[in-house]
N, C-alpha and C positions, 0 to 999 in steps of 0.2 A: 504494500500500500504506500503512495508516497502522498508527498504532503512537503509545505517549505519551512517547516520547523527544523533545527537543528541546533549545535552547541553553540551557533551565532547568538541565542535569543538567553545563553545566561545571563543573570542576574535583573532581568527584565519580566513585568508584569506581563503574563499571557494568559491567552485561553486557550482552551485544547480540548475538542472532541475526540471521544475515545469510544472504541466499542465495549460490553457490556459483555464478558465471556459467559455464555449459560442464558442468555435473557434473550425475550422476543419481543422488538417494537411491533408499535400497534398497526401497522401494515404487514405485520408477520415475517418482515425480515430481521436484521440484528437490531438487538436495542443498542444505543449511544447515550453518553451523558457528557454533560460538557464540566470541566475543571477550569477555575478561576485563579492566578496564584501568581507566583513569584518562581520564576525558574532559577533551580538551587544547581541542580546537576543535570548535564547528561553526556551518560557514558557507557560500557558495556549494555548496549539495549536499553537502558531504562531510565527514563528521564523523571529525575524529582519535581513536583512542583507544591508550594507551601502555600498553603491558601490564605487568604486574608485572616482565617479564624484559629492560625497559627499550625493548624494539619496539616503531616507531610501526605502525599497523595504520590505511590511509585508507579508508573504507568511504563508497561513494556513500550516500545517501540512501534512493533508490530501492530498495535492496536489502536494507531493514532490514526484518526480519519483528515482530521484535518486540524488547524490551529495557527492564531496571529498573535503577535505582540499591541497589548492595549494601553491607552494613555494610564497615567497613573492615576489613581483617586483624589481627585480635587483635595487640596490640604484646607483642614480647618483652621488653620494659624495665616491661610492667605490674607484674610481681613484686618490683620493684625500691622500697621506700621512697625518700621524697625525703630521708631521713636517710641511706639508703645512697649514694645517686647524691653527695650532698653530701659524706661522706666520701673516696670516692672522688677527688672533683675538688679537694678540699682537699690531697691528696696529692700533684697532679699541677699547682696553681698555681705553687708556687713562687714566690707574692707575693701579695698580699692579695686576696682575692676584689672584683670590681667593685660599684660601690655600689648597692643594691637600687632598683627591682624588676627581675630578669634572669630572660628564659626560661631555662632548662635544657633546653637540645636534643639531643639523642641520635639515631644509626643507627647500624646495622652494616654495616663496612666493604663488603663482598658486597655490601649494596644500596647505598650510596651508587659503588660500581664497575660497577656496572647500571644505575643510572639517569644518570650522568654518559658510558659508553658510551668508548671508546679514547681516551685522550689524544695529544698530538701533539707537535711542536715541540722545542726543547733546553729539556731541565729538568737539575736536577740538585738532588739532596739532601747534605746532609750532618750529621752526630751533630756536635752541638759540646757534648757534656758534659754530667753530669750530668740526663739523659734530656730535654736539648732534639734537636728535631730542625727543622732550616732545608731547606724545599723552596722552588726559585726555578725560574720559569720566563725564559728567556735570550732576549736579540734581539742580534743581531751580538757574542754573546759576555757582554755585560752583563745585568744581572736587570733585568726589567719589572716582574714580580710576585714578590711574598714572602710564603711564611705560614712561621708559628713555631709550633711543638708541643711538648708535654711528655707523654713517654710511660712507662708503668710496668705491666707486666706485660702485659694482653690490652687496656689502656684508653690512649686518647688524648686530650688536652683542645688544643683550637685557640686560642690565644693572640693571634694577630694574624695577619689577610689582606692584604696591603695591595698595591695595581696601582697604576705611574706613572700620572701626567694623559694622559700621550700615547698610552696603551694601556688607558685605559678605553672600554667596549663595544666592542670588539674580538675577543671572547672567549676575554683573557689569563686571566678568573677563573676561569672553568669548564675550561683549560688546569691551572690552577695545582690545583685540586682535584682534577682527573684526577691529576694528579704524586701531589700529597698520599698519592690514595687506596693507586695503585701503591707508594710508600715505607713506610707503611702495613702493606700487605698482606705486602712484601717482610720487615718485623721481626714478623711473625706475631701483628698487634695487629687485633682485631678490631671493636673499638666505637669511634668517633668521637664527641667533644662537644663544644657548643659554649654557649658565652656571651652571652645578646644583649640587649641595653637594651631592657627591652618598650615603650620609646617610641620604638624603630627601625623603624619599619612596612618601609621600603624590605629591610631585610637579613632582617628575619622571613620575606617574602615570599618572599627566594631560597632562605633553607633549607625554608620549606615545598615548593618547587616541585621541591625535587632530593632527597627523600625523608626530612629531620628529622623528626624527633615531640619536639613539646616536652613533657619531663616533669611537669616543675614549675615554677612560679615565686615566683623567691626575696622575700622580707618582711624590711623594715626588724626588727631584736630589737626586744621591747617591744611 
């Protein structure tokens, strides 16, 4: 069966009809359903695709009828100026803004809790004042990983992530943002942001990969 999908269309929102092994559409030939998502892989025959609702969905090859690459989902943060965002985050620093040039990265909680999927292990959060909030992921009692937040009404700005030497690639990071997101959700704070040295390629890449949209990017005054 061919079709113009291929490893051209990673890391791009597609759709992709597929047949239905076992099932009869209602003309009596095969059934089809169509998948909506995020192409993650494809490689020996089988292309991943993750759907908006954070499910991997593996699709033989052979079974793909047809499928295109689609625009992205309208961002809810479009409406938002990058005067508004910046005010916002000014409120919620608590010390001087990092020196220019910095993505401004944004999600809402809901989908960073869907694409990150159940957290695990001992965490534990705590309010230390003046709307810090310390979520720490635990190994025999003691913290591995740390992030620090400053939260003020529906908005949170992420301050510092930081995983011991010994529990890097272990997946203490994406543990500790599972916590985050649950703490988070738990003070009825719905948008996360973040901060990132846009000559960080390594840290841009993990928030693009777990559903950030950067809004803007900040400029030296002048």
């Amino acid at each position: 069966m061919t079709h113009s999908l291929g490893p051209h269309v990673l890391g791009q929102r597609v759709v992709v009809r597929r047949i239905v092994p076992g099932e009869t559409g209602p003309t009596g030939g095969p059934a089809f359903t169509d998948v909506l998502g995020t192409c993650e892989s494809w490689s020996d025959g089988e292309v991943l695709i993750r759907t908006e609702e954070g499910d991997e969905v593996r699709i033989p090859t052979g079974l793909i009828v047809s499928g295109k690459p689609v625009p992205p989902r309208p961002s809810r943060f479009r409406r938002l100026t990058d005067a508004d965002v910046d005010a916002r985050l000014d409120a919620l620093r608590g010390e001087p803004a990092p020196p220019p040039p910095v993505d401004v990265q944004l999600i809402g909680v809901a989908r960073l809790a869907r694409s990150l999927g159940e957290g695990g292990g001992e965490v534990r959060s705590s309010d230390a004042g003046d709307g810090t909030l310390v979520v720490e992921v635990l190994h025999d009692g003691e913290p591995v990983a740390t992030a620090t937040l400053r939260h003020d009404d529906e908005w949170a700005l992420l301050r510092t992530l930081d995983v011991e030497d010994d529990h890097r690639r272990r997946g203490s990071r994406r543990l500790l943002l599972a916590a985050v997101t649950g703490a988070l959700a738990e003070r009825g704070i719905s948008v996360l942001a973040g901060e990132i040295p846009a000559d960080d390629p390594a840290a841009r890449g993990l928030a693009s990969a777990i559903g950030f949209e950067r809004h803007h990017t900040t400029t030296a005054a002048g």
